[in-house]
N, C-alpha and C positions, 0 to 999 in steps of 0.2 A: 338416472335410469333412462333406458333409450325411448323414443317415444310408440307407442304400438305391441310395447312386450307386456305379457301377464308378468306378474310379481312372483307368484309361484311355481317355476319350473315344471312342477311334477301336474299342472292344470294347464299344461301349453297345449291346447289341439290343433292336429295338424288340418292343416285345410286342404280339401281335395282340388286336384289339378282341373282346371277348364274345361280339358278333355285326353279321352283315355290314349295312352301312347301304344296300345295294341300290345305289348312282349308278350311274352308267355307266359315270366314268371310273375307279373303284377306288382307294380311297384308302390309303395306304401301311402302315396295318397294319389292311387289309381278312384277313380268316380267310383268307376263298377265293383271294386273290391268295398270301398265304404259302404257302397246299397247292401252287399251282399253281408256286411258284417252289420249292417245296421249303422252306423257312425256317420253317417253323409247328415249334417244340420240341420234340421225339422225346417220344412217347404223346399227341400231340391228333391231330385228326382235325375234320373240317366237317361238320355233317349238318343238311339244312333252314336250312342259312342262319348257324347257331349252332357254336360254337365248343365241343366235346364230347372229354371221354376218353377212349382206347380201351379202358381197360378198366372200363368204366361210371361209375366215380366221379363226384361232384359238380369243376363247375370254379372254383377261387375264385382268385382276384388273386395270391393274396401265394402259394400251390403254383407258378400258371405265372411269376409272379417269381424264386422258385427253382431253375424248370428253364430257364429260358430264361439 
């Protein structure tokens, strides 16, 4: 098995992009569509477009990996 993948497919969440790429039609792991759906991993938040902390911290890959 590869290293990094869930075991059950149907439990793979998708992890929100860094920051939003502005389209129109909102692309599937757009930040601001996860806030908006609720889906964005319990401690981020959206501000200015970017995918941010709530409690100030730096955002790196492999933390929202963890939590998500």
């Amino acid at each position: 098995m590869a290293k990094g993948k869930a075991k059950d497919p149907s439990k793979v969440r998708k992890l929100p992009k860094m920051e939003c790429c502005e389209s129109k039609s909102k692309c599937g792991r757009c930040p601001l569509r996860m806030l908006k759906e609720g889906t964005l991993p319990p401690g981020y938040t959206v501000k200015k477009r970017k995918l941010v902390r709530v409690d100030g911290k730096k955002v790196t890959k492999k933390k929202l990996a963890e939590v998500a």
